[in-house]
N, C-alpha and C positions, 0 to 999 in steps of 0.2 A: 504494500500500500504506500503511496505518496501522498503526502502533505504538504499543500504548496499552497502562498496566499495568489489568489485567482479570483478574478471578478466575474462571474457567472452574468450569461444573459436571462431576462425575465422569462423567455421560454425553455430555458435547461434548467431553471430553478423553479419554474411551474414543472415540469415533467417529474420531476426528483420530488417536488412533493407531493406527487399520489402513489410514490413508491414510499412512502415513508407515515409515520404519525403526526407528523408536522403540518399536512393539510386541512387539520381539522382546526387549527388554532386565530384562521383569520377570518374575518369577518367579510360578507357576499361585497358588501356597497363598496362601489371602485375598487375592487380585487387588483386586475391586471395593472391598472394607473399605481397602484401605491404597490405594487410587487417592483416596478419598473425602477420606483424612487429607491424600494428598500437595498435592491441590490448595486444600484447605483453609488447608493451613497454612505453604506455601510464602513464602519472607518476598518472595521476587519473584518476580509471574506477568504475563508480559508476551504480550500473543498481535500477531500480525501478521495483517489481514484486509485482503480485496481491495475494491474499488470495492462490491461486491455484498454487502459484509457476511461474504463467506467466510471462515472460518478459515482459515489457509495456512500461518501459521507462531504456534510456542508457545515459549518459555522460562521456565523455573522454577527457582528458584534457592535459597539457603541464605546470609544474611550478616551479620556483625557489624554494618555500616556502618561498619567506622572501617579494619578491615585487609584482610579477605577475603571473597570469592566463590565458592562453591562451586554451580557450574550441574550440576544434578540432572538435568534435562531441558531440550533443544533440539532441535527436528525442524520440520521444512517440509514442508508436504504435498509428497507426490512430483511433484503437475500443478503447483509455481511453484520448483521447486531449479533452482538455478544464475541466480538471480536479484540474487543479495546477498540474501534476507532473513533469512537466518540469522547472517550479518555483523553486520548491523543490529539486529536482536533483542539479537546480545552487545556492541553499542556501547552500545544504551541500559541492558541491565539493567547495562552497566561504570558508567553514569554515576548511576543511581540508587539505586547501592550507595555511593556516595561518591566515583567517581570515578578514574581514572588514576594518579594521581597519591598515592595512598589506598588503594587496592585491589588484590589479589595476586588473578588468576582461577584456580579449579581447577576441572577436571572429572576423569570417568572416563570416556575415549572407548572405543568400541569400534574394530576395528583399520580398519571402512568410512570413518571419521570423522576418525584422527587426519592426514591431507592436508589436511582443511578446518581442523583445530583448527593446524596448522604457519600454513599461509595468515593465520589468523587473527594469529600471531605467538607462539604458545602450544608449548610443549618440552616434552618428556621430564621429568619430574621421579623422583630418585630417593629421593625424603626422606620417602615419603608412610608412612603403618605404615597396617593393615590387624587386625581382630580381624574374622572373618565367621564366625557360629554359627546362620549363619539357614538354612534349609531354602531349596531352591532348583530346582523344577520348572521347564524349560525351556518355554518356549510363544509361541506370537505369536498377537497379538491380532489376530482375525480380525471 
């Protein structure tokens, strides 16, 4: 497997996630418009590909460089999980965010996820605040 920071287009990262559990996490209204921004402008896009060039694993992230990590997205396709490459995706984008030693990780798991995010070494935070005014059609990308 290769781990390489890569900017995916909105259609290899619409494809990658209906192979994955990640397509169920965004909402119908302007799908494809805000897919376009997220991978555009993600400050870390790391994807993991097999010997074949397949896509299999993605991370995308949000960071200062100096304090914190905010991962937006992480999914492995369904045919390579339980391999470590999801481990491995969040070692590297910890390390090119500034580092361990530097860097505070956050996400928002879903409840399928927060086992791998404990594994990972990542808790319960109760400090986070929340304004949500967004519209929010449920769907999976199919």
């Amino acid at each position: 497997m290769t781990i390489q920071s890569e900017r995916l287009t909105a259609e290899e990262y619409i494809d990658f996630l209906k192979r994955t559990d990640l397509g169920s996490q965004y909402p119908k209204e302007r799908f494809r418009e805000r897919i376009e921004r997220l991978v555009e402008n993600a400050s870390i896009s790391l994807t993991a590909r097999d010997a074949n060039g397949c896509l299999a694993g993605v991370l995308l992230g949000i960071t200062d460089f100096a304090y914190w990590l905010f991962i937006t997205d992480l999914g492995v396709d369904r045919r390579y999980t339980g391999r470590g490459i999801g481990r491995e995706l969040m070692k590297a984008a910890h390390e090119a965010a500034g580092g361990e030693r530097d860097i505070i990780l956050y996400t928002c798991a879903n409840e399928k996820a927060i086992g791998f995010y404990e594994k990972c070494g990542m808790k319960m935070a109760g400090d986070v605040m929340v304004k949500n005014q967004v519209e929010w059609t449920e769907f999976t990308v199919e």
